[in-house]
C-alpha positions in Angstrom: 0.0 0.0 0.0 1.2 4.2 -0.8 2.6 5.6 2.3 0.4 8.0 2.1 -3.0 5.9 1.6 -1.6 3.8 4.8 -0.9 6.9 7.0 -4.6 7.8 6.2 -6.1 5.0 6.7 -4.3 4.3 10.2 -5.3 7.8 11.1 -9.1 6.9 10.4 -8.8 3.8 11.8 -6.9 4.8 15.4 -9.5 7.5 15.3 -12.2 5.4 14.9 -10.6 3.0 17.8 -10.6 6.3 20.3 -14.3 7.3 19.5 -15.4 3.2 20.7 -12.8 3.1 23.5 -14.0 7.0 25.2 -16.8 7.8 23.6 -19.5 5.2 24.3 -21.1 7.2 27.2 -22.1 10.4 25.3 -23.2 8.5 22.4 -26.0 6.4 24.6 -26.9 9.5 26.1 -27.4 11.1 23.1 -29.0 7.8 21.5 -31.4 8.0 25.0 -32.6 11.6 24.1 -33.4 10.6 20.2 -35.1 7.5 21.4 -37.3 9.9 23.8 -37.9 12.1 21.3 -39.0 9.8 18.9 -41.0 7.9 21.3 -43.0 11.2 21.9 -43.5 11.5 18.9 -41.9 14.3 18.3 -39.0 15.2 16.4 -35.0 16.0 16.5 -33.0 18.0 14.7 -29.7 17.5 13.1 -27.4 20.4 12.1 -23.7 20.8 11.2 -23.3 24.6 11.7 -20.5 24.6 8.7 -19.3 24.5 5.8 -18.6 20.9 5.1 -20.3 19.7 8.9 -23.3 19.8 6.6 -22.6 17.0 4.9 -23.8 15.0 8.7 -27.1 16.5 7.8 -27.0 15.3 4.3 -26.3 11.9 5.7 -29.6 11.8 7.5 -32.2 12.8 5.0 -34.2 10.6 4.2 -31.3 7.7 4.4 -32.2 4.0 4.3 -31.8 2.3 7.2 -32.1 6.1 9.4 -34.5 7.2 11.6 -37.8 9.1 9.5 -38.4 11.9 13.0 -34.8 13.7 12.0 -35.4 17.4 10.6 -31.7 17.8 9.0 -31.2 21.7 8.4 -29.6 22.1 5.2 -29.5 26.1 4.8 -28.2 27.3 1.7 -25.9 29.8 3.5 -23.7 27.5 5.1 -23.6 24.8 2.2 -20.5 24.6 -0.2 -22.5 24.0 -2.9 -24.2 27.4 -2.7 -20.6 29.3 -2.3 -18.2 28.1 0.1 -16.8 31.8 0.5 -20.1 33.5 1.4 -19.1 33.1 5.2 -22.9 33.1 6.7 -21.0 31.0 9.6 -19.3 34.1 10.8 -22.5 36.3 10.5 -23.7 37.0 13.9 -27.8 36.5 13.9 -27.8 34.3 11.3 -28.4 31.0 13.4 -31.3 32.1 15.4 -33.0 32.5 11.9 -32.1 29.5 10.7 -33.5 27.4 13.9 -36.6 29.6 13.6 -37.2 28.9 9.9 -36.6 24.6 11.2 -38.8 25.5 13.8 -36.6 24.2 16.3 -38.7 24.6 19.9 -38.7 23.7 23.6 -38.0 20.5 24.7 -36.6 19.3 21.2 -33.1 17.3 20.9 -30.3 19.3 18.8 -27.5 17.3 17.3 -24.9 19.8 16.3 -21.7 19.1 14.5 -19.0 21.2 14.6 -15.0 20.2 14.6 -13.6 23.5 15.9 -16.7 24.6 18.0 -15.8 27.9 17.2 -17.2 30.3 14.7 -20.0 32.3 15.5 -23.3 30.2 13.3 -21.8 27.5 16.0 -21.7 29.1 19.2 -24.9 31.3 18.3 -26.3 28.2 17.8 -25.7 26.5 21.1 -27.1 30.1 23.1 -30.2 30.2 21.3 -30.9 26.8 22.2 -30.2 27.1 25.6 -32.1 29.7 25.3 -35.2 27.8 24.1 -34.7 25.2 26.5 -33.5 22.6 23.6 -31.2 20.1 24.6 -27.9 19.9 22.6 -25.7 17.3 21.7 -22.5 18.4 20.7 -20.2 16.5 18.3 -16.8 18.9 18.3 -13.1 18.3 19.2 -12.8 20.0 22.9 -9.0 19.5 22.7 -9.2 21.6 19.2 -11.3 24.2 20.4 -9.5 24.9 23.1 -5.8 25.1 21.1 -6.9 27.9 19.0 -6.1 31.3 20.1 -9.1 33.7 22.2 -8.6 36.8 20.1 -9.0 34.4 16.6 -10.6 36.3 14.2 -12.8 33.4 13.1 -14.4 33.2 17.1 -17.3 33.8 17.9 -17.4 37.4 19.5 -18.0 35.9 23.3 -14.6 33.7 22.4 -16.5 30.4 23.9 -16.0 27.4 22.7 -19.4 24.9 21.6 -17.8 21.9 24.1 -18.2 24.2 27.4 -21.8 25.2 26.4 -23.7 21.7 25.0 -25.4 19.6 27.4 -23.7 16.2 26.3 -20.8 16.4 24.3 -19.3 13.8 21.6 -15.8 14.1 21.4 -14.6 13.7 17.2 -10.9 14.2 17.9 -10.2 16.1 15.0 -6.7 17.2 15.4 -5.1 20.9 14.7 -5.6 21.2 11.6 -8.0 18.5 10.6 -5.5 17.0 7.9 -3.9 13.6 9.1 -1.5 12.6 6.5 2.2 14.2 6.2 4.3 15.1 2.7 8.3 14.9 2.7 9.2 18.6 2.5 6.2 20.0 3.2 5.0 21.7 6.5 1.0 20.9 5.9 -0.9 18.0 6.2 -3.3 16.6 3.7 -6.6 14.4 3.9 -8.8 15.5 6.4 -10.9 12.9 8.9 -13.7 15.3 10.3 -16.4 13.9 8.2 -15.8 10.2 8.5 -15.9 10.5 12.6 -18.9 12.7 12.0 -20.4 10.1 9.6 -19.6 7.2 12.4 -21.1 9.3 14.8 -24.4 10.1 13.7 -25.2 6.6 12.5 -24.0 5.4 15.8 -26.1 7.4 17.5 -29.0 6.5 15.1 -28.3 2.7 15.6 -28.2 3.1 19.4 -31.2 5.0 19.4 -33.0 2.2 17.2 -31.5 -0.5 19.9 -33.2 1.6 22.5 -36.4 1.4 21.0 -36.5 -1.8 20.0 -35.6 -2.5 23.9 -38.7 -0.6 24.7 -40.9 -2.9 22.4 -41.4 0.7 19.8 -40.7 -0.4 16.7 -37.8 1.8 15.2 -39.4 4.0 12.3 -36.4 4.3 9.8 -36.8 4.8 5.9 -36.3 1.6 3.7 -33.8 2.1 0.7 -36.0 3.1 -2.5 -33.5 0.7 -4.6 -34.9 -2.5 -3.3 -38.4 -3.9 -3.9 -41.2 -2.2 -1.5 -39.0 0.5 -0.5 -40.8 3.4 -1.7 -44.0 1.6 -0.7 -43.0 1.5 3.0 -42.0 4.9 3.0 -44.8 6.7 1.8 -46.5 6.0 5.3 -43.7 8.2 6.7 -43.6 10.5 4.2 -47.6 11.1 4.7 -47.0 11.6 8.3 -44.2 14.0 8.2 -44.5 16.3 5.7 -44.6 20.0 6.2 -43.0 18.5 9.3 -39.5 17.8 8.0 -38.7 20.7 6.1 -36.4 18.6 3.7 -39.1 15.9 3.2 
């Protein structure tokens, strides 16, 4: 194998190792609250508030295999594929409109992805929550957060960090940097790993969560894939029930 494609891969997979050997707790907690929620009945809301955290969002919409109650926030402003230089994550109000516009609400679940935990759409995020009395889940890198400078341009004004504010919190161990792999003669890195602990995460939590309720006799209510025979025909009972619900329905 490259040297290259094997320090990646070892990368991913010692990261991988560290998020089942430390990380188990938070992730049944957080599996607990979506179980709860979607026991109730209600809803819970996934949002990487980011550039490329999005694509944990993405992940969740109406995925085979995923739990239907997940309002993913996909807004425009903070995807790539709308302009990755328009930098709506530094813009300071620009959260609390988008958790109004996903009708995010009191006593609803938040799972928020964020590597740094830094930039204002994140921590903006976290406050108006807290403010609302929604419970967030934070998937960040405290170790991360807390290496990068207080007077950082790209902090949020208040210069706190998302992993002091959340009410259970995932570590991702995203390192300094986010790129993993290292180039003869060259001071950077390459090959990032934030998204494939991000990835592992959510699906964790969504498979713990399913576990839960299956433990609790509630059948799990996840989307069937569309590419197999009766797929679409077992969704549409989830798809009559949430939408106008599920913005991204």
């Amino acid at each position: 194998m490259e040297e290259a494609v094997k320090q990646y891969y070892e990368s991913v997979v010692g990261l991988l190792d560290n998020i089942m050997k430390e990380q188990q707790e938070p992730i049944k907690k957080a599996a607990a609250l979506v179980a709860d929620a979607v026991q109730s009945g209600n809803v819970f809301h996934v949002f990487g508030s980011g550039g490329h955290s999005n694509m944990v969002a993405t992940e969740m919409c109406h995925r085979a295999g995923n739990l239907i109650p997940c309002n993913v926030i996909l807004d425009p402003g903070l995807s790539c594929e709308h302009g990755a230089t328009r930098w709506c994550e530094k813009v300071q109000g620009y959260a609390q409109n988008v958790l109004r516009y996903y009708r995010v609400k009191k006593g609803d679940v938040m799972l928020q992805f964020n590597a740094y935990g830094i930039n204002t759409c994140s921590i903006d995020t976290v406050l108006e929550c807290k403010r609302l009395g929604v419970t967030v889940v934070a998937i960040t890198s405290p170790k991360l957060s807390h290496s990068i400078p207080e007077d950082f341009a790209g902090r949020h004004p208040s210069r706190q960090n998302l992993c002091d504010l959340a009410d259970v919190v995932i570590d991702s161990y995203t390192p300094f940097g986010e790129a993993v792999v290292g180039l003869e003669g060259y001071e950077f890195k390459v090959s990032p790993t934030s998204t494939i602990a991000n990835i592992f995460i959510v699906n964790a939590i969504n498979a713990k969560a399913c576990e839960i309720l299956a433990n609790r006799g509630v059948k799990p209510p996840v989307w069937i894939s569309g590419n197999i025979p009766g797929g679409t025909e077992s969704n549409q009972a989830g798809m009559d029930k949430y939408f106008g619900i599920l913005r991204h329905l």
